[in-house]
TORKOL-4160 file (C-alpha; in steps of 0.2 Angstrom, whole numbers, padded with zeros to 4 digits, m for minus):
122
<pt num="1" X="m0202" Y="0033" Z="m0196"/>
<pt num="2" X="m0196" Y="0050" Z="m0201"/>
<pt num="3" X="m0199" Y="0067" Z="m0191"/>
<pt num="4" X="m0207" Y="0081" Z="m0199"/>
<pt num="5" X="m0197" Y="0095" Z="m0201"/>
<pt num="6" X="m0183" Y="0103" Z="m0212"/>
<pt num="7" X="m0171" Y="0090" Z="m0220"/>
<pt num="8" X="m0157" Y="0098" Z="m0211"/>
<pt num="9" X="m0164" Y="0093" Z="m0193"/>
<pt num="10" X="m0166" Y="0076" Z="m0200"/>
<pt num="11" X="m0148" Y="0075" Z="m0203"/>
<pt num="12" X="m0141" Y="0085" Z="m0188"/>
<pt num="13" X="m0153" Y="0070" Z="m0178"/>
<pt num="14" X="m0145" Y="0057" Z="m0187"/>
<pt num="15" X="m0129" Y="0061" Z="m0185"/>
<pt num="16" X="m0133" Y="0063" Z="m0166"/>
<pt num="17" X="m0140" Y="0045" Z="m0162"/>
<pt num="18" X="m0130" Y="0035" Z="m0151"/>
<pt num="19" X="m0120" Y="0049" Z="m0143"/>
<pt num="20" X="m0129" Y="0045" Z="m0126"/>
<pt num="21" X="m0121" Y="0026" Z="m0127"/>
<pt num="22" X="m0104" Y="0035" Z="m0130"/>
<pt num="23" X="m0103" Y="0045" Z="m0116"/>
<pt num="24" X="m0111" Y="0033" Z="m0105"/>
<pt num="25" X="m0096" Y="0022" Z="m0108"/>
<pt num="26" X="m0083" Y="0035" Z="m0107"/>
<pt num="27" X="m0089" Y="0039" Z="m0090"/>
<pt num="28" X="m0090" Y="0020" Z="m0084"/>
<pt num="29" X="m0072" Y="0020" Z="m0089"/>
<pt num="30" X="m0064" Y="0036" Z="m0082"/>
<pt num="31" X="m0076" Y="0028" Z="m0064"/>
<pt num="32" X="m0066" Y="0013" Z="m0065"/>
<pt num="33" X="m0049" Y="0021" Z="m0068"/>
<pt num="34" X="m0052" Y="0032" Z="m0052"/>
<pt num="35" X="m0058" Y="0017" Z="m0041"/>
<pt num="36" X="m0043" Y="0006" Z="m0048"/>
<pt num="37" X="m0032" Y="0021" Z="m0043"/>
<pt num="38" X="m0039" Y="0022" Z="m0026"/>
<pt num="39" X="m0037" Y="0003" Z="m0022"/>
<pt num="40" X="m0020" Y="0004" Z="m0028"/>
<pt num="41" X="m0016" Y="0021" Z="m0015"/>
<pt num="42" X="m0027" Y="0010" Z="m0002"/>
<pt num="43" X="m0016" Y="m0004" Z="m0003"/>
<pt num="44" X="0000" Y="0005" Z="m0003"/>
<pt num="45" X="m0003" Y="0015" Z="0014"/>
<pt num="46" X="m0011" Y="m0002" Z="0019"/>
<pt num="47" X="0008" Y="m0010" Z="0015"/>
<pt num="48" X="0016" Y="0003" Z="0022"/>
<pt num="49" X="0007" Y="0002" Z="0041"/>
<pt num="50" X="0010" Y="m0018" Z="0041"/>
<pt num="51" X="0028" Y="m0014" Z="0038"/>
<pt num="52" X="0027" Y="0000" Z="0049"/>
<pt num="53" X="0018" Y="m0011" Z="0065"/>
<pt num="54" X="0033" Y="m0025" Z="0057"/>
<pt num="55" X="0046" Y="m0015" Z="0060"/>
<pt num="56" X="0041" Y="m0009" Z="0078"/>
<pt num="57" X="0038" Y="m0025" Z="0085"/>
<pt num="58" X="0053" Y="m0031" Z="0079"/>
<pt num="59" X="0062" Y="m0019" Z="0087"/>
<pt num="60" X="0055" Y="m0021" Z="0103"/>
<pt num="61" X="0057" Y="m0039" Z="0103"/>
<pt num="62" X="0076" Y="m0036" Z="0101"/>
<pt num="63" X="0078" Y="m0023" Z="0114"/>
<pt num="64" X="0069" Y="m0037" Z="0126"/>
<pt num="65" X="0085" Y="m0048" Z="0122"/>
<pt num="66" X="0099" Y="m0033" Z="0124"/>
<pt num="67" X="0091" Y="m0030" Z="0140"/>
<pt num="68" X="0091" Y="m0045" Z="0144"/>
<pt num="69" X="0070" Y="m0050" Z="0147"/>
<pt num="70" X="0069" Y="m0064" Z="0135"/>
<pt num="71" X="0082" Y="m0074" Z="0127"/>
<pt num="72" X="0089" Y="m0075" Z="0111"/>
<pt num="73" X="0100" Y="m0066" Z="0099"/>
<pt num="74" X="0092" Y="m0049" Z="0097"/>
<pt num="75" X="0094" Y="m0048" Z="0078"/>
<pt num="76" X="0089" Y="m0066" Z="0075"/>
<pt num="77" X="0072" Y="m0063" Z="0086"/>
<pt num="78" X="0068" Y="m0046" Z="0078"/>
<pt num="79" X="0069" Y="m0057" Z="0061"/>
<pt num="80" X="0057" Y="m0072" Z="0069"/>
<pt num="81" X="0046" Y="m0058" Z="0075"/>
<pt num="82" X="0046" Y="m0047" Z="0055"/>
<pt num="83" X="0041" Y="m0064" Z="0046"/>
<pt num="84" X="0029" Y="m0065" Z="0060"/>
<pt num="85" X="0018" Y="m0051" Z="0054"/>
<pt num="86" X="0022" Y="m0054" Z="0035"/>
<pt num="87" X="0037" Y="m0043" Z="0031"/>
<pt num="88" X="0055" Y="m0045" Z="0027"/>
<pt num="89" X="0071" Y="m0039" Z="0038"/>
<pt num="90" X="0081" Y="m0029" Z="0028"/>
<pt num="91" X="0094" Y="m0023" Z="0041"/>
<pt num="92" X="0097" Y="m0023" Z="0063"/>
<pt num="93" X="0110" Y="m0015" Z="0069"/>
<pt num="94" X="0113" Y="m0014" Z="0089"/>
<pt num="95" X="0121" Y="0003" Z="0095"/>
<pt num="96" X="0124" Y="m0003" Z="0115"/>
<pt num="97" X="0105" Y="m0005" Z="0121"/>
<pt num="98" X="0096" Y="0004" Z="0105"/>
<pt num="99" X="0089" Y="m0007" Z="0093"/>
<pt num="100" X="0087" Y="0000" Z="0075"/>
<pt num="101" X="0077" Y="m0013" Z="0062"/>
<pt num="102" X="0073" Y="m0008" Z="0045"/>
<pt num="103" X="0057" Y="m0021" Z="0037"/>
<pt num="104" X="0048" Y="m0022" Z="0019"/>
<pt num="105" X="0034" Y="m0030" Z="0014"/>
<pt num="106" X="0032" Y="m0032" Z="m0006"/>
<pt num="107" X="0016" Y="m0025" Z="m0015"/>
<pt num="108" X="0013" Y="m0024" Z="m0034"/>
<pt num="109" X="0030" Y="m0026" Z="m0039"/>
<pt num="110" X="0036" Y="m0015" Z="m0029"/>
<pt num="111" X="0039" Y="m0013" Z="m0009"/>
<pt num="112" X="0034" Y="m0005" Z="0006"/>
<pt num="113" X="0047" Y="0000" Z="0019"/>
<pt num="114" X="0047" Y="0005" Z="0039"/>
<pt num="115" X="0061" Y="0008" Z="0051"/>
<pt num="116" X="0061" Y="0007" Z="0068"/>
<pt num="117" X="0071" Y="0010" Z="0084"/>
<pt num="118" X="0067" Y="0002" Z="0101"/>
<pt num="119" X="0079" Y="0004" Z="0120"/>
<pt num="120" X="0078" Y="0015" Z="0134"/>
<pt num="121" X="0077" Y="0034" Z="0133"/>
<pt num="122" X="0089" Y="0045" Z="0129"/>
């Protein structure tokens, strides 16, 4: 069925139909752009603070061996303790009783990374 009116608003309605489902769509899209966007932010800081809590146990396990409170080799336990919370030791150095430990933990393709130093105060 037609409405009743001038020919002109007949067209202008025709012409119009449909919009609605068009914007609908471009809005459903643009929601899911943001929310993948915010997972992949969420996930990032989410590496970050595993490689972060990594990277300080790590260093802390290998100042108890400089000092002398557990034994081991202090670099060799720092990377048994990294792998233990699912990152990667990238580098330990020992300056006297200061422990330095550098981890990463992948995540899309790319990584996260942490440093840490452990040993008594200055």
């Amino acid at each position: 069925m037609r409405r009743r009116g001038s020919p002109q608003q007949g067209a202008a309605g025709d012409r119009e139909r449909g919009s609605g489902s068009v914007l609908v769509v471009a809005m459903l899209g643009a929601i899911v752009a943001v929310a993948a966007s915010a997972l992949a932010v969420i996930g990032a800081v989410a590496a970050h603070t595993r490689a972060a809590a990594a990277a300080d146990l790590a260093a802390l396990a290998a100042a108890d061996a400089v000092s002398g409170r557990v034994p081991g080799i202090p670099c060799e336990l720092a990377n048994v303790v990294a792998r233990a919370n699912g990152a990667a030791l990238t580098s330990c150095t020992q300056s006297r009783a200061d422990v330095t430990v550098a981890t990463v933990v992948p995540y899309l393709g790319a990584s996260a990374g942490a440093r840490a130093r452990a040993g008594p105060p200055p």
